[in-house]
Biopython code that builds the backbone (N, CA, C, O; Angstrom):
import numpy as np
from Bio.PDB.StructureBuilder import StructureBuilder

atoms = [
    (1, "UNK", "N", (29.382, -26.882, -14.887)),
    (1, "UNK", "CA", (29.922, -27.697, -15.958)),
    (1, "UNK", "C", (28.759, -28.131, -16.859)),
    (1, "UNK", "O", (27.795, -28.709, -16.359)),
    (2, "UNK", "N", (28.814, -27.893, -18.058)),
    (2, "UNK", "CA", (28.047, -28.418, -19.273)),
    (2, "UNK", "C", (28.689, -29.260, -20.386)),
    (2, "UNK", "O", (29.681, -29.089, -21.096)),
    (3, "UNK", "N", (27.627, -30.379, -20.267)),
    (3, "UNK", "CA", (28.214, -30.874, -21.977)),
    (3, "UNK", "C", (27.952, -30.592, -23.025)),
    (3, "UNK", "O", (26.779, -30.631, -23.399)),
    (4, "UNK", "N", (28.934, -30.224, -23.821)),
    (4, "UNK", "CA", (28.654, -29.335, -24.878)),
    (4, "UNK", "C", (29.062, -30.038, -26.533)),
    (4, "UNK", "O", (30.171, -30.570, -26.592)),
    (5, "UNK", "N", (28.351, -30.041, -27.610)),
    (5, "UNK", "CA", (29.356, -30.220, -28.673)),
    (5, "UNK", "C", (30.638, -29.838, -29.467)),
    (5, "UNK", "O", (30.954, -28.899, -30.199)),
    (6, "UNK", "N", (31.364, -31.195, -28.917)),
    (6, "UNK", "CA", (32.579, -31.026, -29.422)),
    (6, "UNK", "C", (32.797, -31.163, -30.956)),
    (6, "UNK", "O", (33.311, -30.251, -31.605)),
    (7, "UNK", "N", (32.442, -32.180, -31.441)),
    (7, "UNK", "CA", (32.401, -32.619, -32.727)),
    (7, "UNK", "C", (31.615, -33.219, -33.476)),
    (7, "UNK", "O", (30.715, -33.799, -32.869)),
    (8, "UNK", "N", (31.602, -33.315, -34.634)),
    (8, "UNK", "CA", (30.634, -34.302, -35.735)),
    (8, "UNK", "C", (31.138, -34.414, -36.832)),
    (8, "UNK", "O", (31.927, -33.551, -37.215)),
    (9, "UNK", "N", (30.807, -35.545, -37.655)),
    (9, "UNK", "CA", (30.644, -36.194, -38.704)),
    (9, "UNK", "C", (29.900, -36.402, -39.459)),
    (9, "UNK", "O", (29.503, -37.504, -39.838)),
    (10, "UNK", "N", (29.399, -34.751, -40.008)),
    (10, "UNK", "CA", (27.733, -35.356, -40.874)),
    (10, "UNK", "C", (27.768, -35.974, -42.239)),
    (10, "UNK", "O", (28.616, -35.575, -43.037)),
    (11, "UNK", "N", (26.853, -36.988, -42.603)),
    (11, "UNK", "CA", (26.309, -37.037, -43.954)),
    (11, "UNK", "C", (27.399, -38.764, -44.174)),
    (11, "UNK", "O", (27.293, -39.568, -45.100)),
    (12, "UNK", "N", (28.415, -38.843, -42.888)),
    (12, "UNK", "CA", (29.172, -40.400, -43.255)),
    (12, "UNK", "C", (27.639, -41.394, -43.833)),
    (12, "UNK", "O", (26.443, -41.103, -43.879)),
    (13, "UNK", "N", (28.357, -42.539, -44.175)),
    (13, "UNK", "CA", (27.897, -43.995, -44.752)),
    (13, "UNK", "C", (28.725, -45.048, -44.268)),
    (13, "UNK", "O", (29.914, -45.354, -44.357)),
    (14, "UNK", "N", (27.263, -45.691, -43.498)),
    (14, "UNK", "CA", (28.252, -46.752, -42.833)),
    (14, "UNK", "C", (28.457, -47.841, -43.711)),
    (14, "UNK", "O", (27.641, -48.182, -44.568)),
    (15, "UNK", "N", (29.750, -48.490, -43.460)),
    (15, "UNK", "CA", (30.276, -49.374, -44.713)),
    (15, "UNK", "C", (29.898, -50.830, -44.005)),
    (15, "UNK", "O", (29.679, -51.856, -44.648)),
    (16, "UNK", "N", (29.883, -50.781, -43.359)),
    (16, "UNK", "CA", (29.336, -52.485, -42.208)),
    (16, "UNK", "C", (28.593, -51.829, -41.227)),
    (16, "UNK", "O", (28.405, -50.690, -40.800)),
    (17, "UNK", "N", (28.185, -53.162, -41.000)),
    (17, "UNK", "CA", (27.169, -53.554, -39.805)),
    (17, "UNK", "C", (27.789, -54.780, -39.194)),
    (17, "UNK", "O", (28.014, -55.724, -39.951)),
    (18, "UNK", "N", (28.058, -54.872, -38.076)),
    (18, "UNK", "CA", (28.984, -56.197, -37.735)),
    (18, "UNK", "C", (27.909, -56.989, -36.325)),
    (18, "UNK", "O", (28.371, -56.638, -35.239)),
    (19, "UNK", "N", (27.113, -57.582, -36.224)),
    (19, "UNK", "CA", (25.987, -57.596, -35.076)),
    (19, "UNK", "C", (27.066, -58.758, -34.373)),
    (19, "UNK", "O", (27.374, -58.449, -33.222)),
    (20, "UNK", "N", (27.633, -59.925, -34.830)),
    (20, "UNK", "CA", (28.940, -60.696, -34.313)),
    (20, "UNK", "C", (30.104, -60.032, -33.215)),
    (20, "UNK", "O", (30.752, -60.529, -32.294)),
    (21, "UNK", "N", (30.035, -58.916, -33.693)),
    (21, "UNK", "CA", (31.886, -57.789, -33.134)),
    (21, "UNK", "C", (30.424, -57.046, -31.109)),
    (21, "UNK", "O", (29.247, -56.811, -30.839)),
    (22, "UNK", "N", (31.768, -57.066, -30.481)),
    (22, "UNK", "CA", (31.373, -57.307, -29.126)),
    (22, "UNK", "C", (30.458, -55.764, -28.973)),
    (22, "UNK", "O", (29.485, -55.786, -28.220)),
    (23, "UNK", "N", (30.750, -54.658, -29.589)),
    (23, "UNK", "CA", (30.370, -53.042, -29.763)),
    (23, "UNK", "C", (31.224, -52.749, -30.054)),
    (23, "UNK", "O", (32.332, -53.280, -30.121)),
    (24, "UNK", "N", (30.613, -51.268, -30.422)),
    (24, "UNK", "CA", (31.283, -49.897, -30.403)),
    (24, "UNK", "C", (30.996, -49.404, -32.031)),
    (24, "UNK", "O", (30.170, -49.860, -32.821)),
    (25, "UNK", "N", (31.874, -48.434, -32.201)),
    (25, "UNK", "CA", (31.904, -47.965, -33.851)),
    (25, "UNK", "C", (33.337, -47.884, -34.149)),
    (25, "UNK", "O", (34.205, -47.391, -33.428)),
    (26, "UNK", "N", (33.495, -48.495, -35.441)),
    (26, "UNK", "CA", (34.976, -48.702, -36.238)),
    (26, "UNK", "C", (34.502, -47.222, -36.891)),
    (26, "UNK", "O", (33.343, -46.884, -37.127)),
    (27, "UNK", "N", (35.718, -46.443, -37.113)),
    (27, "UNK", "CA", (35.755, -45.216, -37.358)),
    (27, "UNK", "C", (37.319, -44.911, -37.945)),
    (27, "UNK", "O", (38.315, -44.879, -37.222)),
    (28, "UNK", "N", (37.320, -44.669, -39.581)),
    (28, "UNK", "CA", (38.772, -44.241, -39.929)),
    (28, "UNK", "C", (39.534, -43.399, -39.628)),
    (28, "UNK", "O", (39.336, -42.251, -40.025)),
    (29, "UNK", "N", (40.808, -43.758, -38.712)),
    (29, "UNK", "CA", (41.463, -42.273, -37.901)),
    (29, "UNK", "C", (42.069, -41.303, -38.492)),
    (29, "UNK", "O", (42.735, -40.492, -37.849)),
    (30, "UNK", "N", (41.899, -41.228, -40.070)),
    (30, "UNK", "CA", (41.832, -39.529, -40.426)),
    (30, "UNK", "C", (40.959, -39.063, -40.311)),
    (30, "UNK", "O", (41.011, -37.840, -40.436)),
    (31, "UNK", "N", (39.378, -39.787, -39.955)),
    (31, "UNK", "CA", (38.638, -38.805, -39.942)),
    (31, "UNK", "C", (38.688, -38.312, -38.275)),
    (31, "UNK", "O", (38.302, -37.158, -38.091)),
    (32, "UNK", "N", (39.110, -39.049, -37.106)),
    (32, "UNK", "CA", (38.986, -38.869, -35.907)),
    (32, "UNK", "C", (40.061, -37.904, -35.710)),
    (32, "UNK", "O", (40.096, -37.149, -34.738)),
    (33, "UNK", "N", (40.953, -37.930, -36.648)),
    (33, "UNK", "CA", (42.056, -36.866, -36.430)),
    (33, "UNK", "C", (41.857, -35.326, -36.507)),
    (33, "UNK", "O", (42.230, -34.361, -35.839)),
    (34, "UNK", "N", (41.145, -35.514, -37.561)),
    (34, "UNK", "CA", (40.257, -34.319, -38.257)),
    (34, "UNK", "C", (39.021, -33.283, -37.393)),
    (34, "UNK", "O", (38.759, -32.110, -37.660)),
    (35, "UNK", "N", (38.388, -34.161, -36.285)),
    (35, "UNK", "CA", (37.774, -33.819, -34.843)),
    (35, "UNK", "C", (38.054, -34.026, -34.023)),
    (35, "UNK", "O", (37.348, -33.606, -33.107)),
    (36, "UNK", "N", (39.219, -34.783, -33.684)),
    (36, "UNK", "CA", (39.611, -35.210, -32.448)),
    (36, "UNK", "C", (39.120, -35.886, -31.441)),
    (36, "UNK", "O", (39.475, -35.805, -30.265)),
    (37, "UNK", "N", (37.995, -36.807, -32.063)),
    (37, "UNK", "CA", (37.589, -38.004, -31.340)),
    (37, "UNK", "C", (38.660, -38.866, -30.848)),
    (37, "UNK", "O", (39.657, -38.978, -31.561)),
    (38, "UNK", "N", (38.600, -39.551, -29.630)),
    (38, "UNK", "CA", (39.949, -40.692, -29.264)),
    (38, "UNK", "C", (39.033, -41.645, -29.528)),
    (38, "UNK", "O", (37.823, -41.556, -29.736)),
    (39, "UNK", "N", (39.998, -42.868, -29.481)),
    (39, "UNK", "CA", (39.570, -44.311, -29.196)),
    (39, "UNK", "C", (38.686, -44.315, -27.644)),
    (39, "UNK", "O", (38.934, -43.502, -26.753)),
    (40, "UNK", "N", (37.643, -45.377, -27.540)),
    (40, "UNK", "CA", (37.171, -45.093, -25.992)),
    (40, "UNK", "C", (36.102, -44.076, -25.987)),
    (40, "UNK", "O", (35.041, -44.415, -25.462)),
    (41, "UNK", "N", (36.186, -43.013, -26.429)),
    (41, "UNK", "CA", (35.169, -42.026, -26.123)),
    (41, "UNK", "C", (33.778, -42.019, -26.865)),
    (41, "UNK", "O", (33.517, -41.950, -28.066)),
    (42, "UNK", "N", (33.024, -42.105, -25.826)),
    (42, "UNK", "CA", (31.213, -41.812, -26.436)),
    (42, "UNK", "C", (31.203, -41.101, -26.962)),
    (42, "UNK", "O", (31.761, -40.005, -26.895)),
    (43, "UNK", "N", (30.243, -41.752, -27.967)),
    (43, "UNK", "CA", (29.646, -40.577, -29.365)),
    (43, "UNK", "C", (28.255, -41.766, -29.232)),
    (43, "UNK", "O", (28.013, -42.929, -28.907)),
    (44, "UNK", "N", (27.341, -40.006, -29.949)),
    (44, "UNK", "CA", (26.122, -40.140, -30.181)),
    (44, "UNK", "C", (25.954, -40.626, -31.709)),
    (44, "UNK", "O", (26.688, -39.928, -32.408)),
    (45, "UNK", "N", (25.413, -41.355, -32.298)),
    (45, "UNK", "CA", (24.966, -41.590, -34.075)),
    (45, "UNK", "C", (23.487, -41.733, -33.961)),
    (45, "UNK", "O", (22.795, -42.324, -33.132)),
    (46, "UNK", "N", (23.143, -40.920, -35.186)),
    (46, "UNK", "CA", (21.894, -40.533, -35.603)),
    (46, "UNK", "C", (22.199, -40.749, -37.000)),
    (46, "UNK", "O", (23.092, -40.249, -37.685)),
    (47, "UNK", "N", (21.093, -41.776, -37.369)),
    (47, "UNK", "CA", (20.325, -42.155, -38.597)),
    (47, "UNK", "C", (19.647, -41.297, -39.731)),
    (47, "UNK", "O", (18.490, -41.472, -40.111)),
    (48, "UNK", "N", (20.660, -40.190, -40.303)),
    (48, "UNK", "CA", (19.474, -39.747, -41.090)),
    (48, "UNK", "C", (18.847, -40.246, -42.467)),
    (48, "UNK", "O", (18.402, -39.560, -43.387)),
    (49, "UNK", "N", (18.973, -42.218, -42.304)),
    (49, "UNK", "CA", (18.003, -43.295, -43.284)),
    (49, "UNK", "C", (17.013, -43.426, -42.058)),
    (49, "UNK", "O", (15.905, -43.239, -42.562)),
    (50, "UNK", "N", (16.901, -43.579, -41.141)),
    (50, "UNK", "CA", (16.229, -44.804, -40.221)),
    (50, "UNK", "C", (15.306, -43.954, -39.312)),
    (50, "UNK", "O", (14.085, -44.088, -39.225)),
    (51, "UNK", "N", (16.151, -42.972, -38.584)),
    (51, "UNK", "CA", (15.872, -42.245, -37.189)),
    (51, "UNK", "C", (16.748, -42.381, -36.313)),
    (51, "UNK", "O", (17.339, -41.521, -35.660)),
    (52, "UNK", "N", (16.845, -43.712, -36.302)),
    (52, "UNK", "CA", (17.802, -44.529, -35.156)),
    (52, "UNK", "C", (18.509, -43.221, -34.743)),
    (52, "UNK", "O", (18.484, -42.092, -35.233)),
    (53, "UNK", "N", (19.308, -43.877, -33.415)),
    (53, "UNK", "CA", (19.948, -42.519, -32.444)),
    (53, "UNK", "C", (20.031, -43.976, -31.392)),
    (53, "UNK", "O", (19.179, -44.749, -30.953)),
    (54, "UNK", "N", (21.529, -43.870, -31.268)),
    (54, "UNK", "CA", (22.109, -45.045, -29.937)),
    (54, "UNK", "C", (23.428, -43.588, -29.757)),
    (54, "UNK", "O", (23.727, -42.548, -30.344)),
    (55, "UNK", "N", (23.881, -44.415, -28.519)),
    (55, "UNK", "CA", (25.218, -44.115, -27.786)),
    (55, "UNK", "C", (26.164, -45.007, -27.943)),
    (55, "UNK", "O", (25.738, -46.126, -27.658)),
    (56, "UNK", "N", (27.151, -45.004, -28.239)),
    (56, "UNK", "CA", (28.387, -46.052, -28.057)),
    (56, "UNK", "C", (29.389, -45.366, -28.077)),
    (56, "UNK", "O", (29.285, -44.140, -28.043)),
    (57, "UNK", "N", (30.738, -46.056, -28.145)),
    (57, "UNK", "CA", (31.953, -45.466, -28.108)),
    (57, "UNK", "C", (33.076, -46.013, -29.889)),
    (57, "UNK", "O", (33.020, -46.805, -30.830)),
    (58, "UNK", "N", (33.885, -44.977, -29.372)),
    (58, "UNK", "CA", (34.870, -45.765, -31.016)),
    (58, "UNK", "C", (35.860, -46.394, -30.709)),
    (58, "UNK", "O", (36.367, -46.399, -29.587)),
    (59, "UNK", "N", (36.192, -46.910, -31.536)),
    (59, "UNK", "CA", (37.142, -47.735, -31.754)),
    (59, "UNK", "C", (38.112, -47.310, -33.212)),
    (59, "UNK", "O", (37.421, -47.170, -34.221)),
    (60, "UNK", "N", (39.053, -47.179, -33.325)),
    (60, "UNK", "CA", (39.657, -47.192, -34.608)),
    (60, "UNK", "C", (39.814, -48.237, -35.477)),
    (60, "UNK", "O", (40.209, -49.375, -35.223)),
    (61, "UNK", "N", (39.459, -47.744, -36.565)),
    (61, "UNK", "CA", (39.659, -48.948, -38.094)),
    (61, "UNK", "C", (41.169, -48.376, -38.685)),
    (61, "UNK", "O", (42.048, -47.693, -38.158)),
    (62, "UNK", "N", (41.060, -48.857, -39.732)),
    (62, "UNK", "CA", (42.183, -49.076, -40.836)),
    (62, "UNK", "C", (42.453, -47.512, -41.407)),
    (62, "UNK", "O", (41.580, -47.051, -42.143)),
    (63, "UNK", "N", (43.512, -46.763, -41.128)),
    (63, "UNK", "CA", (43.943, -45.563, -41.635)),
    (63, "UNK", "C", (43.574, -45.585, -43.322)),
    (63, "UNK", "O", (43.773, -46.538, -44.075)),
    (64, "UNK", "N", (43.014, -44.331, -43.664)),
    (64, "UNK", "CA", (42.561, -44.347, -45.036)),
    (64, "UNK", "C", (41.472, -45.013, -45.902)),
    (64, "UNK", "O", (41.115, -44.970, -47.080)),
    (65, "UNK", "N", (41.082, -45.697, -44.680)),
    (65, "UNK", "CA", (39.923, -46.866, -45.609)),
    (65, "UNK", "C", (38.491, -45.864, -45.445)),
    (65, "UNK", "O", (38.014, -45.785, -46.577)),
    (66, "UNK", "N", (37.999, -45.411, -44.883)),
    (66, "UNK", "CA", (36.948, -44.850, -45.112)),
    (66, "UNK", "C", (35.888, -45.302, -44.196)),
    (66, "UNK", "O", (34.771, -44.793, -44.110)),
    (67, "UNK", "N", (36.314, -46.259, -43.549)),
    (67, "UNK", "CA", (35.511, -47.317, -42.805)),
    (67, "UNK", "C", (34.795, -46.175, -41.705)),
    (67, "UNK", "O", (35.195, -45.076, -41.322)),
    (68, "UNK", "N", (33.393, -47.065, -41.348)),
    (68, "UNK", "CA", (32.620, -46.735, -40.146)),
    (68, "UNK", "C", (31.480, -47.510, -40.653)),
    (68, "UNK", "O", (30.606, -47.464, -41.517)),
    (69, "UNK", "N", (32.248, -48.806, -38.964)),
    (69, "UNK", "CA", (31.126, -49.538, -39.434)),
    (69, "UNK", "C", (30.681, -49.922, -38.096)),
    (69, "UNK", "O", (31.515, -49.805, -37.198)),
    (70, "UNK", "N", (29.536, -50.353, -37.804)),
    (70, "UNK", "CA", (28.341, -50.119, -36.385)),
    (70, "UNK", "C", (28.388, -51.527, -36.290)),
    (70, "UNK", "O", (27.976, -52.304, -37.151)),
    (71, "UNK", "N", (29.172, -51.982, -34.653)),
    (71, "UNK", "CA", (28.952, -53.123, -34.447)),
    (71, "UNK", "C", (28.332, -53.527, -32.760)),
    (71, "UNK", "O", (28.155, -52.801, -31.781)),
    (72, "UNK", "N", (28.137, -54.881, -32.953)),
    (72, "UNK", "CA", (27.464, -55.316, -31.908)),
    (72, "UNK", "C", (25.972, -55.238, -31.891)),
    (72, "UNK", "O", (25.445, -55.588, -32.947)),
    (73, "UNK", "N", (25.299, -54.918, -31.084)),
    (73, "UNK", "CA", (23.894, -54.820, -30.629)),
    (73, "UNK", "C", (22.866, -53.376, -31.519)),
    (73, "UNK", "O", (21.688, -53.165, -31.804)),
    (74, "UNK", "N", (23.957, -52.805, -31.645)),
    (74, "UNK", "CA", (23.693, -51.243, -32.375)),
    (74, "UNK", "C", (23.575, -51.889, -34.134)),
    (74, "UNK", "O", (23.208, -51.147, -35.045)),
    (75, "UNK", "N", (23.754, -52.581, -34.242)),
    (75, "UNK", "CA", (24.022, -53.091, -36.073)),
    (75, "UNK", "C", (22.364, -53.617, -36.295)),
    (75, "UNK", "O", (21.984, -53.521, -37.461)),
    (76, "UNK", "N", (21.279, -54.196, -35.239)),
    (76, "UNK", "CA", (20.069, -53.924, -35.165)),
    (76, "UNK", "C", (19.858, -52.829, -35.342)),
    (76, "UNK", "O", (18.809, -52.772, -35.985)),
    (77, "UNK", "N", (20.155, -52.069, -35.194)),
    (77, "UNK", "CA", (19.322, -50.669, -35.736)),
    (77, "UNK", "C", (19.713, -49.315, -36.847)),
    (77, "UNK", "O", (18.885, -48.525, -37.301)),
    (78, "UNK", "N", (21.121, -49.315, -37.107)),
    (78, "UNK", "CA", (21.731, -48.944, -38.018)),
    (78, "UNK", "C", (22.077, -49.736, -38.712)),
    (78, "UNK", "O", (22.412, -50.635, -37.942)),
    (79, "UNK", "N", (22.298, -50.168, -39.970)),
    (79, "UNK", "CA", (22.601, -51.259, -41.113)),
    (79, "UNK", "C", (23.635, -50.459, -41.881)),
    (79, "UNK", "O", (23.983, -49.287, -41.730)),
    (80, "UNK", "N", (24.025, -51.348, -42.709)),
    (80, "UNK", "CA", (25.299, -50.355, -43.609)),
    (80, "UNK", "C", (24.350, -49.858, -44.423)),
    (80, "UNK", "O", (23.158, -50.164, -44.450)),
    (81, "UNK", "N", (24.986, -48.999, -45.151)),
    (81, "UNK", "CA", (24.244, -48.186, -46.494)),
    (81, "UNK", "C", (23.859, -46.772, -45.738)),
    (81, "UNK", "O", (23.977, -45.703, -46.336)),
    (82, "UNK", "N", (23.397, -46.845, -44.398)),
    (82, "UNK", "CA", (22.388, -45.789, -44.085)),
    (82, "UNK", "C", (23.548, -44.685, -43.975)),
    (82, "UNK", "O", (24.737, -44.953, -43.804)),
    (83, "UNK", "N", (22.984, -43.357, -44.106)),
    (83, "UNK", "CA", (23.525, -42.121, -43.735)),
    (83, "UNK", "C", (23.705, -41.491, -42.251)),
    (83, "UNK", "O", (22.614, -41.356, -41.699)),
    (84, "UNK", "N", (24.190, -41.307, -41.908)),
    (84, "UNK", "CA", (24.916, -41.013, -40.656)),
    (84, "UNK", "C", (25.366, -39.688, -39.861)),
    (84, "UNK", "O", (25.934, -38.865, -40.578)),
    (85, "UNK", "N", (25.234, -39.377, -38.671)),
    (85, "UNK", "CA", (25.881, -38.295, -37.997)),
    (85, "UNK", "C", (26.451, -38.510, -36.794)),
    (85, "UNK", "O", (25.675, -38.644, -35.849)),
    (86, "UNK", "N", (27.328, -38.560, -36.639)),
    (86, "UNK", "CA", (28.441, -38.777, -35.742)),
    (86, "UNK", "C", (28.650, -38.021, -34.464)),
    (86, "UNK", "O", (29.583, -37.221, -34.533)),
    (87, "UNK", "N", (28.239, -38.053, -33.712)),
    (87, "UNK", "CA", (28.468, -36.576, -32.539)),
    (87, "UNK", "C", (29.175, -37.138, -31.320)),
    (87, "UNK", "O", (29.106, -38.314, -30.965)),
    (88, "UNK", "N", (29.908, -36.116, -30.678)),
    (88, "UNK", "CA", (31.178, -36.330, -29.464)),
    (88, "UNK", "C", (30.498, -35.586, -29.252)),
    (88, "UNK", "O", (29.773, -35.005, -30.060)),
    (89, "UNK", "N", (30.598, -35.367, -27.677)),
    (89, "UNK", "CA", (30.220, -34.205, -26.562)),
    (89, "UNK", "C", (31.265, -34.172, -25.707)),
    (89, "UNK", "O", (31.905, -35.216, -25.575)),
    (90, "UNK", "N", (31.656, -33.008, -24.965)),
    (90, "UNK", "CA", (32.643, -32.620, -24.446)),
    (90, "UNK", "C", (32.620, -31.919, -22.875)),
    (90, "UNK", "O", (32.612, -30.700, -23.043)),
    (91, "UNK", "N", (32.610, -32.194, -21.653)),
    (91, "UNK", "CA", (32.282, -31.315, -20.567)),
    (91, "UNK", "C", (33.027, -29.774, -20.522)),
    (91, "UNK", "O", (34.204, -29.850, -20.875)),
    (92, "UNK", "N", (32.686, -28.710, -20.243)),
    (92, "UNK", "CA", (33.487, -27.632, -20.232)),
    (92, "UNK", "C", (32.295, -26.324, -19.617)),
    (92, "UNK", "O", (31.091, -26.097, -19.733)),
    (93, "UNK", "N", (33.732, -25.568, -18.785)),
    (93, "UNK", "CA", (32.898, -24.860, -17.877)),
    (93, "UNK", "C", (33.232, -23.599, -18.951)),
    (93, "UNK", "O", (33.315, -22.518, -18.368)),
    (94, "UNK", "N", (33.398, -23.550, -20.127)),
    (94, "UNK", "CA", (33.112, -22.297, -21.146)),
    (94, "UNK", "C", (32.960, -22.667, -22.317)),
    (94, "UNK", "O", (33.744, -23.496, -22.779)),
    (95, "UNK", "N", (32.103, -22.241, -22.952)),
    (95, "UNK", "CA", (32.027, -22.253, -24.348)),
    (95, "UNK", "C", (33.091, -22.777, -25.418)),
    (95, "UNK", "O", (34.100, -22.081, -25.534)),
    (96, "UNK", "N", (32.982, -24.002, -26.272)),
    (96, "UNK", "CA", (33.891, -24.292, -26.944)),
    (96, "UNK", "C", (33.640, -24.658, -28.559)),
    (96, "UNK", "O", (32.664, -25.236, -29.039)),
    (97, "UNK", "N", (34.717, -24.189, -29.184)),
    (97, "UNK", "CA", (34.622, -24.225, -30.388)),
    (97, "UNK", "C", (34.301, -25.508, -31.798)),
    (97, "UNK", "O", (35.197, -25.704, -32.619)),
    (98, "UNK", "N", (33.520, -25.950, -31.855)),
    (98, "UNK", "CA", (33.351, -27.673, -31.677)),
    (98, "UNK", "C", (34.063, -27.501, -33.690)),
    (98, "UNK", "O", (34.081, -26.530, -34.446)),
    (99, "UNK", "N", (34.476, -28.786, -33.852)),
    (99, "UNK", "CA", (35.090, -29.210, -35.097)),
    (99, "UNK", "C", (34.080, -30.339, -35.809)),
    (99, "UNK", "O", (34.022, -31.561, -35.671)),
    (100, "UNK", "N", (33.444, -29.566, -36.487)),
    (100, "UNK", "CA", (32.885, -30.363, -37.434)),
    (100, "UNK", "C", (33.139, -30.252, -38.848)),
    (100, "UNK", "O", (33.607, -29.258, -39.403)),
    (101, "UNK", "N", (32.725, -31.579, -39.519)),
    (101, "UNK", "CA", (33.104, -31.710, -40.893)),
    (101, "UNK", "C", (32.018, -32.383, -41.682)),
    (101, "UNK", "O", (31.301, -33.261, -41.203)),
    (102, "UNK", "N", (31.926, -31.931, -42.922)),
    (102, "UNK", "CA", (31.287, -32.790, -44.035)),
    (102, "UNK", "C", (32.121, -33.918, -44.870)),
    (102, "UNK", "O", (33.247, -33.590, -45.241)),
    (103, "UNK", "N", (31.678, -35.138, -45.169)),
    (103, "UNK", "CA", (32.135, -36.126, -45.880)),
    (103, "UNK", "C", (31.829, -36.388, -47.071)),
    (103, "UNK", "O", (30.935, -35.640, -47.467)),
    (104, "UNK", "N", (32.172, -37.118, -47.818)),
    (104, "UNK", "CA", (31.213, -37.372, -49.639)),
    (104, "UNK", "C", (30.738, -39.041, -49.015)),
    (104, "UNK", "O", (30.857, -39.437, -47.856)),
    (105, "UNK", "N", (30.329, -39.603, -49.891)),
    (105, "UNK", "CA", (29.652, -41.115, -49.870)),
    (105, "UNK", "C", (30.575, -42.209, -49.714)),
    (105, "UNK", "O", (30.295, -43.331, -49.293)),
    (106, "UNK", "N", (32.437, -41.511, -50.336)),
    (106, "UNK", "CA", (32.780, -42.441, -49.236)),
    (106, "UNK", "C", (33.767, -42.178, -48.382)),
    (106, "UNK", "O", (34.971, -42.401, -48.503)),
    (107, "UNK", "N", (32.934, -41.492, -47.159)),
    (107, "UNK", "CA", (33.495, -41.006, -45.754)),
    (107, "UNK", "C", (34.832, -40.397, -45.837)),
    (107, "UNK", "O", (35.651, -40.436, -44.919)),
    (108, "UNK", "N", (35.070, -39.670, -47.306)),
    (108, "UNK", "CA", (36.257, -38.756, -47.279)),
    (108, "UNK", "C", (35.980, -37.354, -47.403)),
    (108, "UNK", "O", (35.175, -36.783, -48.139)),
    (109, "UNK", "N", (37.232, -36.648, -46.089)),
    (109, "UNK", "CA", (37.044, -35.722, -46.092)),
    (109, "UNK", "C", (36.565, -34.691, -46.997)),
    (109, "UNK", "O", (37.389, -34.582, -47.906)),
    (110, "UNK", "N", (35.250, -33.602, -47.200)),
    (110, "UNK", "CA", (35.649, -32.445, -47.960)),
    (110, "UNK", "C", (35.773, -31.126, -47.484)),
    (110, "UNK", "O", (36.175, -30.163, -48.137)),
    (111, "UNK", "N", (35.413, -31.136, -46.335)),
    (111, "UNK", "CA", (35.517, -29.782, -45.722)),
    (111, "UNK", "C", (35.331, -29.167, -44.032)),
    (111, "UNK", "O", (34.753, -30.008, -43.344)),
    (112, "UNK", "N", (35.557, -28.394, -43.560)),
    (112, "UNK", "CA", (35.111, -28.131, -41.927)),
    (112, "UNK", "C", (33.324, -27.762, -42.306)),
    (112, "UNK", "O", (32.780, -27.735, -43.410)),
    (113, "UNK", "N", (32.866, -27.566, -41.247)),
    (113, "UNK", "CA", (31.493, -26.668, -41.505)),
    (113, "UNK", "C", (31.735, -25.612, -40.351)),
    (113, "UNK", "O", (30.924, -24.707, -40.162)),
]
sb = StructureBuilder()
sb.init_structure("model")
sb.init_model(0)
sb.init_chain("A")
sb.init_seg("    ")
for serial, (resi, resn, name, xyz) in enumerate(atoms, 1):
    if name == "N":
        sb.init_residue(resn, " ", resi, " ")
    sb.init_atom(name, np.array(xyz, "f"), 0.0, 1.0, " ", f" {name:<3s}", serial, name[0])
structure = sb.get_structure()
């Protein structure tokens, strides 16, 4: 068994930083629909403003809003504004076809990659 990439979200902008909210990442569920991230499940985010690179899990925001915003303890190190990559990993004992997508600036869909 390997974990493998399932999905991503390159090039999002996070719209908040919430350091108050308990964790996780608020994430708009067309875009989770679109890779098939669930609520609950770890994802990796990488900073491409900062470097930064944490682990957390999502949470769903507001259908259509565009939202993804980094809260809790993780909002130290990602801030809003910064640029973003989103990654799910997936266990599987074969090779799988992972769903990724590109976004514009504000976290709406434009395309698979």
């Amino acid at each position: 068994m390997r974990e493998l990439l399932q999905s991503k979200i390159h090039k999002a902008i996070i719209t908040e930083a919430d350091i108050s909210y308990v964790g996780s990442v608020t994430i708009d569920p067309d875009l989770l629909d679109k890779i098939d991230l669930w609520p609950g499940q770890k994802v990796l985010i990488v900073s491409n403003t900062s470097g930064a690179r944490l682990e957390t899990y999502v949470i769903e925001g507001s259908r259509g809003s565009g939202e993804i915003c980094i809260n809790g303890a993780a909002a130290h190190l990602i801030k809003k504004g910064e640029e973003v990559i989103i990654i799910g990993f997936q266990f599987s004992e074969k090779p799988i076809e992972p769903k990724c997508i590109l976004v514009d600036k504000e976290n709406k869909f434009i395309r698979y990659l």
